[in-house]
N, C-alpha and C positions, 0 to 999 in steps of 0.2 A: 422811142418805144413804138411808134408808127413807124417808121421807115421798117425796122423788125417784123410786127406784125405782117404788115405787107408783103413782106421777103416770105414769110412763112406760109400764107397762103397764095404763094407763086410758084408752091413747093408742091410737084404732083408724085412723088415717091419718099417713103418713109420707111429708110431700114431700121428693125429690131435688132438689137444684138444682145443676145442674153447668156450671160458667162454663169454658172451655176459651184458656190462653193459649198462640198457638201458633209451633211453631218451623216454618220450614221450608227445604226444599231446590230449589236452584234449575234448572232443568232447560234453561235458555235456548238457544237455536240459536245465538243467535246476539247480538251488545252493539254498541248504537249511542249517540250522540253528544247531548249539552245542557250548556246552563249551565242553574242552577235556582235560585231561591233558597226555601231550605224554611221554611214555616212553624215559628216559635218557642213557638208555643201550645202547652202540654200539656194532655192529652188526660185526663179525671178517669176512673181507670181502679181508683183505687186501693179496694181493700175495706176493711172494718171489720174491727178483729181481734176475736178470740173464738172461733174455729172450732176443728176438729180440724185436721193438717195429717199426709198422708201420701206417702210416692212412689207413683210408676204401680208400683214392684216389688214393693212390700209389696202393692200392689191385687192384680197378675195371680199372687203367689206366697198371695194369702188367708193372708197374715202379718200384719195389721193387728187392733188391740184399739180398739173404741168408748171414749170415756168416757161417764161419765153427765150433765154437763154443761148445760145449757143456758143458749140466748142468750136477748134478751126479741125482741119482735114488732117492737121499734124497729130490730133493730139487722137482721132480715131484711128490713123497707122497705127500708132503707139502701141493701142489698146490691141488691136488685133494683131499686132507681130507679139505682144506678150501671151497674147492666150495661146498663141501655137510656141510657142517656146517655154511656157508654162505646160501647156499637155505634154510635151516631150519631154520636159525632164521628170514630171509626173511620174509619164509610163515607164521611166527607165529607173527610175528611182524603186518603184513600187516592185517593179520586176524582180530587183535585187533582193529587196527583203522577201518575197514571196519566195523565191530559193532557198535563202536563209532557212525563212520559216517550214518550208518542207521537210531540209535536213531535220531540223530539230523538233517536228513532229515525230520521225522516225527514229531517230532515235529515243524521243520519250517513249515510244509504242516498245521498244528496246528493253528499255529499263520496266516498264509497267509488264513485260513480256517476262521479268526478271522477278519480281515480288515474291515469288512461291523459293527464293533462293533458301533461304530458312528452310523451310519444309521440306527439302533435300537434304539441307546439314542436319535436321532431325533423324530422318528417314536415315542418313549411315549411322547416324550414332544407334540409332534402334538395332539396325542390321547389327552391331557390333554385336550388342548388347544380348541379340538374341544366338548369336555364332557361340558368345561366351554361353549362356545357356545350355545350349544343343551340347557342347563341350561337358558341362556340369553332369549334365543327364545321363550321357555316356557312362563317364565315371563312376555314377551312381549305380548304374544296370550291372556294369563292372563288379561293383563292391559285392550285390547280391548272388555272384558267380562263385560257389566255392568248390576246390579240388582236396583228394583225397588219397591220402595213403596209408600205406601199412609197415610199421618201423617193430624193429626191437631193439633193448637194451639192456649190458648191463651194468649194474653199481656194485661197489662192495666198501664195505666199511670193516677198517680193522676195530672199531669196535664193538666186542660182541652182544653189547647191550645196547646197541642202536633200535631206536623206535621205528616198527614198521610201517608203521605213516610214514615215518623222513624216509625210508628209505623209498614206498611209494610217490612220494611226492616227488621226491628226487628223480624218477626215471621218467615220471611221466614229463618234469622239466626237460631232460634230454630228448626225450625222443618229439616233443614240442619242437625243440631248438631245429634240429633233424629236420622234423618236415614243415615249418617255414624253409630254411632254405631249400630242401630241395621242391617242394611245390612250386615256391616263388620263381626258383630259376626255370623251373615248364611255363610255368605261366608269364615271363619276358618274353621267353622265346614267340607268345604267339603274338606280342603286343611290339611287334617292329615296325608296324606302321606308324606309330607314335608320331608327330611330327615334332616334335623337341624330347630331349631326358630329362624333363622334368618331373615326369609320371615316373618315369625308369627309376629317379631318385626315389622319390617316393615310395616308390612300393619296399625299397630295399632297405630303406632308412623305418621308416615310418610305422612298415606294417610286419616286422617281424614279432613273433611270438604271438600273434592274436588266433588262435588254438583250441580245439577243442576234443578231447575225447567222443567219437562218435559213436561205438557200441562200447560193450561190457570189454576186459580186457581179454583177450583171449588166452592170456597165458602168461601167470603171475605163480611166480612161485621162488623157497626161498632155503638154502642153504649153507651151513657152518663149516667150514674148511680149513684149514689150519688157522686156525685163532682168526677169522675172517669169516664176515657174513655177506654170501651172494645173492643181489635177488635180480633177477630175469625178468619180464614182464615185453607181451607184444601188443599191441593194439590200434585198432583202425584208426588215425587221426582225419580230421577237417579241418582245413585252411582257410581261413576268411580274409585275405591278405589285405583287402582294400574296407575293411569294415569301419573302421577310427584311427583314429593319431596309435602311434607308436606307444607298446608297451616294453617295459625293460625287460630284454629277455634274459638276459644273465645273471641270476639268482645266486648269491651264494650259501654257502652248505658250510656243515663242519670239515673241521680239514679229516676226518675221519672216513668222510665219504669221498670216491672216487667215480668218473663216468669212465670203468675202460672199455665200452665199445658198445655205438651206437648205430643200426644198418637200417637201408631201404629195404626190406623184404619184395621188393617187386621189383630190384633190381638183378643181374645176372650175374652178380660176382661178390654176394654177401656171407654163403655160405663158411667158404675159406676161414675169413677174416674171424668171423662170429666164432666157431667151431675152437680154434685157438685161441680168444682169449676166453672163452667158455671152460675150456679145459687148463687154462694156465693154473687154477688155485684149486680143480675139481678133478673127479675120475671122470674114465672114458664110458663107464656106464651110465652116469648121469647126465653127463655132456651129450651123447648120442639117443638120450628118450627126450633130452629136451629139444635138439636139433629135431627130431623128427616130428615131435610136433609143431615146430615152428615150420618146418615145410612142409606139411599138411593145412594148417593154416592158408598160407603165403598160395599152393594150388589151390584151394578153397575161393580163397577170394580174389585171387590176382586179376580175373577176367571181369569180376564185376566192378572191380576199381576202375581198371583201364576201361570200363565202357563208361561211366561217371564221367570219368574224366572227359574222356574224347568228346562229349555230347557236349558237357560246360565249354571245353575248349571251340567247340563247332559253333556255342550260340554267342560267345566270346567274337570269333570272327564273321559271325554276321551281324554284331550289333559295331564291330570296324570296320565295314563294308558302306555301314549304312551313314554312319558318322562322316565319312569319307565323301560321300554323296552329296548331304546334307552342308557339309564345311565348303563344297567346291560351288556347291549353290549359292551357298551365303556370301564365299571370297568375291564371287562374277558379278552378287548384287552390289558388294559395299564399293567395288573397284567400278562400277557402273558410274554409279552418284558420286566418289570420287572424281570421274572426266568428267562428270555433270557440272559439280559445283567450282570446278579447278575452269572450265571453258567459260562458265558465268561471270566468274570473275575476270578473269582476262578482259570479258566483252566488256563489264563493267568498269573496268580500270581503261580499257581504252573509251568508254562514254567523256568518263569523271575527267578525261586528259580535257577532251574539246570541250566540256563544260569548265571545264579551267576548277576543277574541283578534284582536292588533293589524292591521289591515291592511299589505298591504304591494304595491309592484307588481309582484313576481313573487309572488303567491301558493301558485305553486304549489310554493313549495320548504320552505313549512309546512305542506303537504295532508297529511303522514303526522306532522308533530305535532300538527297537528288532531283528526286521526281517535283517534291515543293520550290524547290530553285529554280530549275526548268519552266516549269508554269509560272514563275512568277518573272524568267527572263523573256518567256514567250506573249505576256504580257506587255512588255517594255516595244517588242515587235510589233502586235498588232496598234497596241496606239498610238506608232510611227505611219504606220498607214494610214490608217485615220486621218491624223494629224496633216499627212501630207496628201490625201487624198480630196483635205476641203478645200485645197489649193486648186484643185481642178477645174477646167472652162468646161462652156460647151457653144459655141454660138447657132446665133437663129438670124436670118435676115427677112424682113418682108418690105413689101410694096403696100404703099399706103395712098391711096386717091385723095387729093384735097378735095374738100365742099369750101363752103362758106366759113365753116368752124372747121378747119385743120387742126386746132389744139383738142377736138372733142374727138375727131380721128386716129390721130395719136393715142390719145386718152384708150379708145374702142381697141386700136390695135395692141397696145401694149397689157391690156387684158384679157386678148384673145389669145395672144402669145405665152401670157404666165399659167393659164391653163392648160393650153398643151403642152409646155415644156413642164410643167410638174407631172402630165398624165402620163408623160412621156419618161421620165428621170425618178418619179417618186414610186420606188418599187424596188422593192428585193433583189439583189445581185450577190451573188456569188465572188467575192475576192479571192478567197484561198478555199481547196480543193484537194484534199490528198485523200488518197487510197490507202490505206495502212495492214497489206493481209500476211499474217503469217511471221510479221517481223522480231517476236519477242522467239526468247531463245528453251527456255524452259516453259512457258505460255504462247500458244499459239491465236497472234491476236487477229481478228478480222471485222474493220468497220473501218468508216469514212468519219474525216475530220476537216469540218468546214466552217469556214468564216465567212456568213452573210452578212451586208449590212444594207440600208436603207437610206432615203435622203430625200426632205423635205423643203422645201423653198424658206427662206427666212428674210433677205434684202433683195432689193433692186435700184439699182444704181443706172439712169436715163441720160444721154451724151444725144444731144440734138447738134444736128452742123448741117450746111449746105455743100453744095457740089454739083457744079455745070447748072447750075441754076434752080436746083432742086433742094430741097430738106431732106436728110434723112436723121433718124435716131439710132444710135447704140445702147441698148438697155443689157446692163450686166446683173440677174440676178445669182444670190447667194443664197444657200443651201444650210441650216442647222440640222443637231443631231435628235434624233425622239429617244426619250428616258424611256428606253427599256431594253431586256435585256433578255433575250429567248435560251435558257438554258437546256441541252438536253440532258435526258435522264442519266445518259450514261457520263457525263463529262463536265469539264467543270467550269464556273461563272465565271473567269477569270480573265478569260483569252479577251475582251477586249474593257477594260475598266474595271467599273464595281456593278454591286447588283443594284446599288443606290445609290444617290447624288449628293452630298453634302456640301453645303457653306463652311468649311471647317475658321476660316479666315475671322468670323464672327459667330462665335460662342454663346448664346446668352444663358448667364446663372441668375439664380435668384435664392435667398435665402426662405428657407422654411420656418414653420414656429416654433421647434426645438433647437436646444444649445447646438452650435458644428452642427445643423442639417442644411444641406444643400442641395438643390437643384439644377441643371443645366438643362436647356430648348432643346427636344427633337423637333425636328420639323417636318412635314406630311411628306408623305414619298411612297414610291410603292419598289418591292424587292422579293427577291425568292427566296421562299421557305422553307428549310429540310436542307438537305446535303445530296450531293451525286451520289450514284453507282459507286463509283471509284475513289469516295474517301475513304480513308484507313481509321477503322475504328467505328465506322458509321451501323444503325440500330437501322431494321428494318420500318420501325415507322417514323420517317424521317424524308417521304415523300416530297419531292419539290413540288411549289406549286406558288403562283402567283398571288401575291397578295397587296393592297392597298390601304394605306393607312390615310386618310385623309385632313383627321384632325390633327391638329399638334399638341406636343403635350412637354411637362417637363418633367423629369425621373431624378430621382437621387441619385446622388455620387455615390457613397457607399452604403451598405445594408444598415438596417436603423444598430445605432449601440446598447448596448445597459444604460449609458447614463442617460439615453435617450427614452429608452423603456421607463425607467424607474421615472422621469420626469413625468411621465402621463398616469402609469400605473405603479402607483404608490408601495403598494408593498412589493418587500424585496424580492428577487425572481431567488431560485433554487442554488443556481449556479455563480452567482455573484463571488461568492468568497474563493472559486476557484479564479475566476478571471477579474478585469474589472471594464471600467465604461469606455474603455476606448476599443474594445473588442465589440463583435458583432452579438446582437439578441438568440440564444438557440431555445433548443428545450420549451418551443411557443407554436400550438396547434394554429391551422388557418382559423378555427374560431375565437379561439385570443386574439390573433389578431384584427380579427373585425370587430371587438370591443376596443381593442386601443385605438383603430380607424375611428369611432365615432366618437371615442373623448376627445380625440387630436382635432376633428372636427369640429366638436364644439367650443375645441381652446382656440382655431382660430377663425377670423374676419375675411381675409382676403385670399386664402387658397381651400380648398376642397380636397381632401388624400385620400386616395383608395391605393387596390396592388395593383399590379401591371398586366392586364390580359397575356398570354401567352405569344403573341404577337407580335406586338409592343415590347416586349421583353426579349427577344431576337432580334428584332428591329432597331431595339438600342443598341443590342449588345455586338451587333455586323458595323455598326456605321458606314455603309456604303462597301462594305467586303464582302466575298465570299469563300472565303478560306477555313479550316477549321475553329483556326481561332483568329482574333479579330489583327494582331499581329504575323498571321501567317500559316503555313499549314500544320499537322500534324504529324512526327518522325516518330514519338515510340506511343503505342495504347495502355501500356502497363504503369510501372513504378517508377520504370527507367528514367533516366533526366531527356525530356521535350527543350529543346532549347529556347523555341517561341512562348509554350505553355510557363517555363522558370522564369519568364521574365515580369508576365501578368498574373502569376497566380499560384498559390497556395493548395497543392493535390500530394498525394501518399509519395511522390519523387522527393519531395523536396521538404516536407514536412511530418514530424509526430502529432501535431496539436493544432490546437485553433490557433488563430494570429490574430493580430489587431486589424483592423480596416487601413486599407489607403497605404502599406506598404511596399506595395509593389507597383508598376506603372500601369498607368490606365490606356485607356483605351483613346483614340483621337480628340473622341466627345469630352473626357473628365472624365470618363467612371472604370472606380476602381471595384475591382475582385468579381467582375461578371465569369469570369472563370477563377472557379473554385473557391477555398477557405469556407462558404456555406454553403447551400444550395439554397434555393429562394422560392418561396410560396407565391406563384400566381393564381389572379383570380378565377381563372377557368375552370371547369369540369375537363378531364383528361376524353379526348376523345380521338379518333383517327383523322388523318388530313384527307384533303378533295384534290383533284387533280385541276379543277376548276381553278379559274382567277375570282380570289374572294377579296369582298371590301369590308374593312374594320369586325374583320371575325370576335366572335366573344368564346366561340366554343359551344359545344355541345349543351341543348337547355338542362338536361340533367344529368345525373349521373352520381357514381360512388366517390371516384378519387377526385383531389383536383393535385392540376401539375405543378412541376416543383423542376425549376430549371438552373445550370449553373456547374453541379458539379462541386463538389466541397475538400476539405483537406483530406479526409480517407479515401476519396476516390480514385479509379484511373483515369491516366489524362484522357482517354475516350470518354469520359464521361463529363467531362470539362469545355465541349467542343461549344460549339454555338448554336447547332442545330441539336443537341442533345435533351432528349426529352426521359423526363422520369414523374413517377405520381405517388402520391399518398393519399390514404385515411382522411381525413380533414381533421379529425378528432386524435389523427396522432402527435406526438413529441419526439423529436430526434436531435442528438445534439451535435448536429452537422445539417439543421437546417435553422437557417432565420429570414427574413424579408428586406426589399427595398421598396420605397412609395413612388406611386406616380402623382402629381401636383397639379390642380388647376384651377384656375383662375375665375375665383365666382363672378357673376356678374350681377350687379345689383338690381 
């Protein structure tokens, strides 16, 4: 031990050598999307033993004792050919996944650039919807379009006691029949723009006979001719062609009555026709005073018909001019979002390939489990980094002057060194760095996506050795990571960890004073509150923000039951005989429940129960996540089946009715149904969040509502989330809300 001593203050140079393994914290805006597959290679990081080994506390509290020890000159080669061969494969390693992780930022920015794909397949379906309209309207302004003409006819019945109603009746039926069709066939001719026969049919089918007598008749009269009676009759008709469904136009008559000859009077070849059967059963004097007033008529009115008409037919093809317009508008928009959502997909189905996530032809109804897989792969990335970035040296060498006490030199210098090299290493750095502008396809996204971390001194490890008759040391300090985690507003807590730290390994439960209640240990931590920008489903007051839970505390497993109730509060609750005790308590204001708190109090000795500040009720329910829900993200907000949300929880997807407690899987900690089946009465006043880093918040000193967190079986799974905030009355009853206890341990 002398001969050593001696060696050691003969020693006029003392190198430092301080290797730094390091932790850090991750500060990221924001977490996007890869598949990766990570190199298996380990990285030879590992030192020789023989050194001294102290914490950064004993460093910064100068508690730490030298030995007198020394290595040989072999075993600090060692050391220093490993720390440069340790930083090379470091930086080669690191380099690799930071590519990785680029691609698969950008492409998450891809898919987030994608989200509004829905809102497109709405947007055509609307377009359709309104093209069918515009369509309807047409038709409609159509139907209000009517033409007109001027017929005559006549009947004759060989018998001569036929009633001259039928015989009226009877002509006005023909000369009906008459002008449906020939109006209708004017009015096809102007309706060629049509773009199918559909309408064509219709008008032919559907709308004949719908008719109407438009003035008095102008010319009705009635004659006996050999044992046969003629009656003649002209009159202006109106066509309503497109007014309603089809009427039966063809009446039948007694076989007594006959139509022999029905004319367009406003046509140029009626005359003839009419004149001879007019005279077939009659004289040439009576045939020729009725001709002539039937063409005195027919000039009378021929020019005020044909101006009727033409104006209808005019406003006819200006309401197909406009239709026209209108339909080419609507085709250009629907055939638009058409290549919108047909390119989305594509981009999509080429994402889902490299994400190694199956195609499908609607793509888009896996975009938000996309997005959760991505983040949760991109997560696997960044704590490869980490992981192999506490692998990393750094060295430091100094010259050290012996005195008398060369171990207290030592001691001086090796303090002077962990200072600077923390002032020097403990600080913010930038690992990853992407620019993300413009890369979404239907959203145009533009912001930076960065992964800072941090790194704080934790061991040092001292290798004292001589050389050409000198001492020097290699001191290798190690680096731990700080629990926390800088999220920003617009992105999500993921990218490197959780937002809290948990022991999951060691559990501890404890039994409560009621039959089946249970307890399980949170333990103090601090985590972020609220939800990002960019969760799907997320409530504007839902602001992240720091928060610190200090004490520890233990919460129940599941929400209290009936048999649990009725064991405190004796008379039967309302709803008993619908449910029974292994279902959750509802139909119970927060002020019932502060009367059960204080009989449950007084039944027992060794724990103290109240409800869970709002907090503390998030803080359980994340256990070191930050994801929508504690299993992972959120894919549908509605009724729809959540694949993560069906596994933990009872919401309007997956349920009609209340359910028992503890049927579905809980959460890391033990607790079952923090999303959904009830929703849950904490003790707070509902009040707005701070941006501020708070410690053991209680809420707002007063106020009307208090919060009620959780989410229940009529809910949507957005409202199931973790960060999902809702309030009530204090004084109200809802039977989709009940409570769970928080438990603590009196002290005598």
């Amino acid at each position: 031990m002398n001969c050593l001593k001696n060696s050691i203050y003969n020693v006029n140079f003392i190198v430092i050598y301080i290797i730094m393994n390091i932790l850090f914290v991750n500060y990221s805006k924001s977490v996007n999307s890869g598949l990766v597959f990570l190199s298996n290679q380990a990285i030879a990081c590992e030192l020789p033993s023989g050194g001294m080994t102290y914490s950064a506390n004993e460093i910064e509290n100068k508690s730490f004792q030298l030995d007198r020890k020394l290595v040989t000159e072999q075993v600090v080669d060692k050391v220093i050919t490993t720390v440069n061969i340790c930083k090379s494969e470091v930086e080669i390693e690191i380099k690799k996944i930071k590519q990785q992780i680029s691609q698969l930022i950008e492409q998450k920015s891809v898919l987030e650039g994608s989200t509004n794909i829905n809102d497109i397949i709405r947007r055509k379906e609307t377009l359709l919807l309104e093209k069918e309209s515009i369509q309807k309207s047409f038709q409609k302004d159509i139907e209000n379009h009517d033409l007109k003409g001027m017929f005559a006819v006549i009947v004759e019945s060989s018998d001569p006691f036929t009633n001259a109603d039928t015989l009226i009746s009877a002509g006005r039926h023909f000369m009906g029949v008459k002008a449906v069709r020939t109006i209708i066939g004017q009015l096809l001719k102007s309706k060629s723009y049509l773009m199918n026969n559909e309408l064509t049919s219709h008008i032919s089918i559907q709308s004949s006979g719908l008719f109407k007598i438009d003035t008095e008749l102008l010319r009705e009269t009635s004659q006996f001719f050999h044992n046969k009676t003629q009656y003649v009759c002209s009159a202006i008709i109106k066509v309503s062609p497109l007014k309603q469904k089809a009427k039966q136009v063809l009446r039948t008559f007694s076989t007594n009555i006959k139509n022999c000859c029905t004319v367009d009077l406003l046509s140029d070849n009626w005359q003839q026709v009419f004149y001879e059967h007019l005279n077939d059963h009659t004289n040439d004097r009576y045939s020729k005073a009725v001709m002539d007033k039937l063409i005195g008529s027919s000039n009378q009115w021929k020019n005020l018909i044909k101006s009727y008409n033409s104006q209808a037919l005019q406003n006819v093809e200006q309401k197909k001019q406009q239709l026209k317009r209108y339909i080419e508008i609507k085709n250009n928009e629907i055939l638009k979002a058409s290549m919108d959502i047909d390119k989305a997909r594509n981009i999509l189905n080429k994402i889902y390939k490299k994400l190694d996530i199956s195609n499908s032809k609607t793509p888009e109804k896996q975009l938000m489990l996309a997005i959760s897989q991505a983040n949760e792969k991109v997560n696997v990335l960044s704590n490869k980094i980490i992981s192999i970035m506490r692998k990393s040296m750094e060295i430091r060498q100094e010259l050290v002057q012996t005195t008398r006490d060369p171990i207290h030199e030592i001691r001086q210098k090796v303090i002077a060194l962990y200072f600077l090299m923390k002032e020097t290493h403990s600080k913010q750095e930038t690992i990853i760095e992407n620019s993300i502008v413009n890369n979404g396809y239907l959203i145009k996204n533009e912001k930076k996506q960065n992964l800072n971390v941090t790194k704080i001194p934790e061991k040092i490890y001292v290798f004292p050795y001589t050389k050409s008759g000198k001492i020097y040391v290699l001191i290798v300090m190690q680096f731990s990571m700080l629990n926390m985690t800088n999220i920003g507003e617009s992105g999500s807590a993921d990218l490197v960890g959780s937002s809290a730290k948990f022991n999951q390994t060691k559990i501890k439960r404890i039994d409560g004073t009621l039959p089946e209640m249970r307890f399980v240990y949170i333990p103090s931590g601090s985590f972020k509150m609220g939800s990002p920008t960019n969760e799907y489903g997320r409530d504007s007051d839902e602001k992240l923000h720091w928060v610190t839970i200090t004490k520890s505390f233990y919460i129940q497993t599941t929400e209290v039951t009936q048999k649990q109730w009725k064991h405190v509060i004796l008379i039967d609750h309302a709803l008993y005989t619908e449910y029974g005790d292994s279902y959750p308590i509802i139909n119970v204001s927060w002020y019932d429940i502060q009367k059960f708190i204080e009989k449950l109090n007084n039944m027992s000795k060794s724990l103290k129960y109240r409800l869970p500040t709002e907090a503390e009720w998030e803080y359980s329910a994340r256990i070191g996540t930050f994801t929508a829900f504690s299993n992972g993200g959120i894919v549908e907000t509605g009724c729809g089946l959540d694949p993560n949300l069906d596994k933990i929880g009872w919401y309007c997807g997956n349920t009609q009715k209340l359910q028992k407690v503890a049927q579905k899987n809980s959460n890391k900690f033990g607790l079952y149904d923090m999303h959904g089946n009830v929703w849950e009465w904490c003790q707070n006043y509902y009040g707005s969040y701070t941006r501020e880093i708070i410690v053991n918040p209680v809420g707002p000193i007063s106020g009307k509502e208090r919060v009620i967190r959780g989410g229940s079986w009529t809910s949507y799974s957005r409202d199931c989330r973790s960060s999902r905030r809702s309030k009530r009355l204090p004084s109200k009853k809802h039977d989709n809300i009940g409570f769970r206890l928080v438990a603590e341990k009196r002290i005598n």
